[in-house]
N, C-alpha and C positions, 0 to 999 in steps of 0.2 A: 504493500500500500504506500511506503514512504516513498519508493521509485516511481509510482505515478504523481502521486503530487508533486515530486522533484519534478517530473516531464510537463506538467500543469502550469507547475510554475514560471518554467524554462520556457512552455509557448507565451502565457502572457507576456515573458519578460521581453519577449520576441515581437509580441503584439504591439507594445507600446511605440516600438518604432514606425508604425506605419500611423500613427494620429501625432497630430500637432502636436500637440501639451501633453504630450506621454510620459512617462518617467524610467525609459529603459536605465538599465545595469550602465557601468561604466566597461564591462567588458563586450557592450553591444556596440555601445556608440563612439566609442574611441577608436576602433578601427576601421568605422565609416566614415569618420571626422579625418581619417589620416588618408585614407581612399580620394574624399573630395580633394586634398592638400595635392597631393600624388599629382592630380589630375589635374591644376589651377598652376601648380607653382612655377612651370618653365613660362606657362602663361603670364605669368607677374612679374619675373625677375626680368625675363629677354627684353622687354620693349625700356624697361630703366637701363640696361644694358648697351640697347645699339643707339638710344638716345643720347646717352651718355658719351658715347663714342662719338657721336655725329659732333656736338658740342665741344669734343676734343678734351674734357675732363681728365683730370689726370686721375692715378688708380683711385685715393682716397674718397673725391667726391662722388667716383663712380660708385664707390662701394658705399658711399651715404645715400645716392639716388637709389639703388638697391634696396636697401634699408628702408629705408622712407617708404617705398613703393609697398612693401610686404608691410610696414605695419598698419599705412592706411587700407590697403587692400584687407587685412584683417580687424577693423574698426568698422568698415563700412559692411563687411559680411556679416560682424554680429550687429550692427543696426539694421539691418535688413530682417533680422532671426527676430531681433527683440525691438519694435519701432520703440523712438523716444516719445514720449508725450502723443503718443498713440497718435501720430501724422508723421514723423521723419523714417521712413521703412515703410518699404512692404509686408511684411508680414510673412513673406514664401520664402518655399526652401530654395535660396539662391548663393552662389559664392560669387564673389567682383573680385574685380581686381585691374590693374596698370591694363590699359586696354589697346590690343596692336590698332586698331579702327583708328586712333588720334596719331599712329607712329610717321605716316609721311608729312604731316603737316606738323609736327612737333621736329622733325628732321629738318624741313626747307626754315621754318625760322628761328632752330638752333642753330643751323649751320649760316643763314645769315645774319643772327643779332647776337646770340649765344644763348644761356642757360637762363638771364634775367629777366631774356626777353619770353622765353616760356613760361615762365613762375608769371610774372605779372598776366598775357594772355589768359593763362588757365585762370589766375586770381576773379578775372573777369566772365572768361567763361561758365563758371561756376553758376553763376546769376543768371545768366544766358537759360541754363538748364532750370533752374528754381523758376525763371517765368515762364520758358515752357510748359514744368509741371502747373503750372496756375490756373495756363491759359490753354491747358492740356484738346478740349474740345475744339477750339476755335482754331488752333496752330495745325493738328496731326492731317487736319485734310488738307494741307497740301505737298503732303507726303505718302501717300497713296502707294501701292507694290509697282508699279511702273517706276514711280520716283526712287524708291528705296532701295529695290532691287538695283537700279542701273547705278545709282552712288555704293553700294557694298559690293559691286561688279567691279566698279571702280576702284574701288578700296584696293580691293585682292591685287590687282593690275598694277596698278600704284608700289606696292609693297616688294613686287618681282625683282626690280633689280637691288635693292634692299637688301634682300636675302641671297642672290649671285652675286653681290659684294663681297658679304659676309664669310659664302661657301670659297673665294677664290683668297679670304685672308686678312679681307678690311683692306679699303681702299688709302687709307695711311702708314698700314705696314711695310716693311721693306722688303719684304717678298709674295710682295700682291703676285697673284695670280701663280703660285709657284706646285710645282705637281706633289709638294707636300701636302699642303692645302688642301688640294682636288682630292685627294684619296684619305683623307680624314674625312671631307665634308662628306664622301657619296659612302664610307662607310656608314657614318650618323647617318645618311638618308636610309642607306639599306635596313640597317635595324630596326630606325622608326616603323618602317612600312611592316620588316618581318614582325614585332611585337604589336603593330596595331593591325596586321589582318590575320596571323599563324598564332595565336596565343589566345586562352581565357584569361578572366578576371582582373586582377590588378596590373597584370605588363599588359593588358591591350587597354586598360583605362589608361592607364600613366604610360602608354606609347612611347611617347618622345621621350618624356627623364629616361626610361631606360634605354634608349636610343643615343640619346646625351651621355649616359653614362658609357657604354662600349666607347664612342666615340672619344669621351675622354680618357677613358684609360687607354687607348693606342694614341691621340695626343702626348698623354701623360711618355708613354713610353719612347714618343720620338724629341725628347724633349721639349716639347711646343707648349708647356706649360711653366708659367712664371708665380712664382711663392713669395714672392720680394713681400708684398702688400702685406701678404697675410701675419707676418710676424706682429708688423707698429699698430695693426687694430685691436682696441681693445674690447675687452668682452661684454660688456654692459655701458652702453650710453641711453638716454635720453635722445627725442630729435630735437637740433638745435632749430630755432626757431630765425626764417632767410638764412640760411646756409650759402644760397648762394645769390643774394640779393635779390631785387624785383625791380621790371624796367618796362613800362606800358606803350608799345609799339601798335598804333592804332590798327594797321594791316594787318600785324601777327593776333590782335586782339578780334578783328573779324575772322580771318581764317579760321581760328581755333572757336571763335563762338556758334561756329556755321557748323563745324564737324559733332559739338555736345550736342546739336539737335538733332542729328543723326544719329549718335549714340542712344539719344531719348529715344529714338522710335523704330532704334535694334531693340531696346529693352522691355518696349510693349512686347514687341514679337517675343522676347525670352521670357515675360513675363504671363503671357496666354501660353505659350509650349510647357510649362513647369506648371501650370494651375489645371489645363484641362490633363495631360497628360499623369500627372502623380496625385489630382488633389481633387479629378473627374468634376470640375468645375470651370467657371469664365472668372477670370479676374476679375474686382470689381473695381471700380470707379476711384475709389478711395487706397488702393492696395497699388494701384500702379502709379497714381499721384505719388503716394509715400513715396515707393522708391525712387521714381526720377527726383523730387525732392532730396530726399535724404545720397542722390549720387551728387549731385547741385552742392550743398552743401557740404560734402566730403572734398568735393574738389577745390574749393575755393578756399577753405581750409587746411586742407593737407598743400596746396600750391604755399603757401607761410612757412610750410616745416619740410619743404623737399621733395613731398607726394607728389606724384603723376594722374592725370586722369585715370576716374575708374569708370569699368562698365560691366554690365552682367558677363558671365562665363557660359555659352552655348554649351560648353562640352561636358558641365556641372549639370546644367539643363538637363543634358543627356543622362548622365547618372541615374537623378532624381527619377525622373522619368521611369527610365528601363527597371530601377531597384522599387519606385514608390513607396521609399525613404524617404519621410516632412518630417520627422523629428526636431522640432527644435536644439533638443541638447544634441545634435550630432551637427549642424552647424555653428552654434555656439562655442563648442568642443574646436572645429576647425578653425573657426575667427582667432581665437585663443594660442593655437599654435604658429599661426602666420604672424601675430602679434607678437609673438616669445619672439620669434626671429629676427621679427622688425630689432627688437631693444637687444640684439646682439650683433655687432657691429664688424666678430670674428667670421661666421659665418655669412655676413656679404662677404668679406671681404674674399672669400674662400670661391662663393659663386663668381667673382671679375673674374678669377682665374680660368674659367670657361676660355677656351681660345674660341677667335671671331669663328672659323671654317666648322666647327663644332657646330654653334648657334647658327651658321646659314643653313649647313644640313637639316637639321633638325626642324627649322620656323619655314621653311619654301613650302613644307607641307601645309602648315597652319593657311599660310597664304594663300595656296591652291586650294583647299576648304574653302573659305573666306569668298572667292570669286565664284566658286561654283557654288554657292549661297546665293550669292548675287545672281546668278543667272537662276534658281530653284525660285526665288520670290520673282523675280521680272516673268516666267513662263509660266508660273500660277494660274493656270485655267486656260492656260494654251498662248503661244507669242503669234498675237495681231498683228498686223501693218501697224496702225496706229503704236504699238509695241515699241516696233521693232524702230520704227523711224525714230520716237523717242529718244530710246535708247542709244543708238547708233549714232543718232549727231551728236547728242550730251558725250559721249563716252570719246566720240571723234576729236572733239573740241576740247574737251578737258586734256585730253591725254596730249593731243599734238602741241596745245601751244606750252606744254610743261616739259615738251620733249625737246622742244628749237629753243636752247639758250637764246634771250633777247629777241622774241617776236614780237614782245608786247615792250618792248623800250626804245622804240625809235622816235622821231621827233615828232611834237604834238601828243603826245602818248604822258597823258600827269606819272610824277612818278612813284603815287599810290597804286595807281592801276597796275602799272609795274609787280608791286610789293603783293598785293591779294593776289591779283587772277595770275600771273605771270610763274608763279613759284608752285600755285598747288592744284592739280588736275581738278582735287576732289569740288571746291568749290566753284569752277567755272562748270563739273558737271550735275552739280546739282543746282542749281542755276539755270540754266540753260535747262534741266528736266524738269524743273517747277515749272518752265515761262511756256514749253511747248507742250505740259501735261492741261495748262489752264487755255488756250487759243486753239490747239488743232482742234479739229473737228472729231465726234464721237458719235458713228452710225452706227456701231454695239452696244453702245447703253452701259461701256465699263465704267465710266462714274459713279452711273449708280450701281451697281455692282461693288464697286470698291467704299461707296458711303454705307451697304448695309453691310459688307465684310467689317467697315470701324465701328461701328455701334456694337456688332459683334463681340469685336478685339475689345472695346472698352469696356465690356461688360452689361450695356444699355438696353 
């Protein structure tokens, strides 16, 4: 009799993981909470990382942008678990974190202002996202899957040579492009692919870190790995508060305010896939406010202490989903651990040591994801003419004039217009897919089409 109540016990204690407010065991939800980590963290660290890099930071402050990144990414994960003052959070099982979707436009004006010039942009951005969430209703229609899709089509495009940098070595190393390089990167790529299609469980959740991992230890062993850093970090800091100063560059403060609205309404979308998928519900109204709210305010805060933009985690999404794991203590649990991290200053310091050709192997994948997202939301109910012309010129236009150094700086040309459209594809295409989503002509009727899919998404 004592052995079935043991197995009674054992199912409730099992149980609780599948309701919100449950109270599983700590030997349930601590190694779901390490699962979600698993799963988030190459996500969090890389984009502090090649940021870092583009900026030209030397190891130190790369290893604080690090830092910063992981511990706001774990602040804003447990506000999402446990909303403040029952409005900042959503309420769902989600993990955020440093989000690649901001990394070309936090690349084009780091590399032209530097790191001050990002901190103060995001600073601003921040708001950006907080009015969106306000004006949530009135703003998201004019972002419709035509729009959204052809900007995260964009995105992924964007990001390609980013990551063929990376794989050939970092375009500042002294042996860019060197066949050391190539055959570290396209190991890490092989791996990725074998542990995330040839594998169960936690090596095909956390794919890439173990892909990352192989990759580093044959790094490690051609000596392509540098320890210099890691001795002078110490083990426990605080984030210093402007670390790296703050500098409000009007251009760089639209560009980056233009992309948190697109993060806003990646996040509806990850916020309807996590509610109906693990919680057999529609998000409501108030749940997806929170969380662009409570990302809004993460940002503009953590841009003070070093943080990078956050945004929800699709591939957490995924998790949740596939396991329908809502546990609050099993995201709370993980906020917690990303936190520890943040306030240990040895462990950045350990993650710069990642060589560039590592991280391009490994993120080209993310990126190719990322696009073919982009094209899965644009083809959503099949790709129209109407679609496709959209698409096609928005994505023509963004991409070419960011591809032709100096098309947009010749004379008569202000030299704002220069600074916005000139440097980042994603804002002339989305842009250009608001202007021709609202004037073409609609003999389908996917307007409305796409105005009852929002009512839908928002819960209405």
């Amino acid at each position: 009799m004592s052995e079935n109540m043991a197995q009674g016990a054992a199912k409730d204690d099992e149980a609780q993981l599948f309701q919100r407010d449950g109270k599983p065991s700590a030997r349930l939800f601590v190694p779901l909470a390490l699962q979600h980590v698993v799963a988030a963290i190459v996500g969090i660290i890389t984009p502090a990382m090649i940021v870092g890099s583009a900026c030209n930071l030397p190891e130190d402050e790369r290893a604080l942008l690090i830092q910063s990144a992981m511990l706001f990414s774990g602040l804003v994960t447990l506000l999402q678990a446990h909303p403040a003052f029952d409005r900042i959070g959503s309420g769902l099982p989600v993990i955020t974190g440093a989000s690649f979707a901001f990394v070309p436009v936090l690349n084009n004006i780091g590399g032209t202002y530097g790191i001050a010039a990002i901190i103060g942009a995001q600073f601003i951005g921040g708001f950006v996202a907080m009015l969106f969430a306000v004006f949530l209703k009135q703003i998201k229609k004019l972002f419709p899957p035509v729009v959204t899709g052809t900007v995260v089509f964009c995105i992924g495009l964007s990001l390609y040579s980013v990551a063929v940098g990376y794989m050939a070595g970092g375009t500042s190393s002294a042996d860019f492009g060197s066949a050391k390089n190539w055959i570290v990167a396209l190991i890490t790529l092989a791996f990725c692919i074998f542990f995330g299609n040839f594998t169960k469980g936690v090596t095909k959740l956390g794919s890439l870190l173990f892909g990352m991992l192989v990759g580093y230890a044959v790094a490690l062993g051609l000596g392509m790995v540098n320890f210099s850093g890691v001795g002078s970090a110490s083990w426990v800091a605080l984030p210093k508060f402007l670390p790296f100063g703050i500098e409000f560059r009007p251009d760089a403060m639209v560009s980056l305010g233009a992309m948190f609205i697109i993060a806003a309404v990646e996040m509806i979308g990850d916020f309807s896939a996590v509610s109906n998928g693990a919680l057999g519900r529609e998000p409501t109204l108030k749940e997806i406010r929170g969380g662009i709210l409570c990302e809004g305010i993460a940002s503009t805060v953590g841009a003070l202490f070093g943080g990078l933009p956050t945004a929800t985690f699709a591939q957490n999404v995924g998790i949740a989903t596939v396991t329908k794991v809502v546990n609050k203590r099993v995201f709370a649990c993980a906020a917690g651990i990303l936190i520890a991290c943040g306030l240990i200053p040895k462990f950045a310091a350990v993650l710069d040591t990642i060589p560039m050709c590592v991280i391009g192997g490994a993120t080209i994948t993310v990126f190719g994801t990322i696009t073919m997202t982009g094209i899965r939301i644009l083809t959503k109910g099949g790709l129209t003419n109407r679609r496709a012309s959209i698409a096609g010129l928005s994505v023509a236009l963004g991409m070419g004039i960011s591809m032709v150094s100096g098309s947009l700086a010749g004379p008569g040309i202000p030299a704002w217009v220069t600074s916005v459209f000139g440097g980042s594809a994603i804002v002339v295409t989305t842009l250009v897919a608001i202007i021709l989503n609202l004037i073409l002509p609609d003999p389908d009727g996917e307007k409305a089409q796409d105005a009852k899919e929002e009512a839908k998404e928002l819960g209405e």
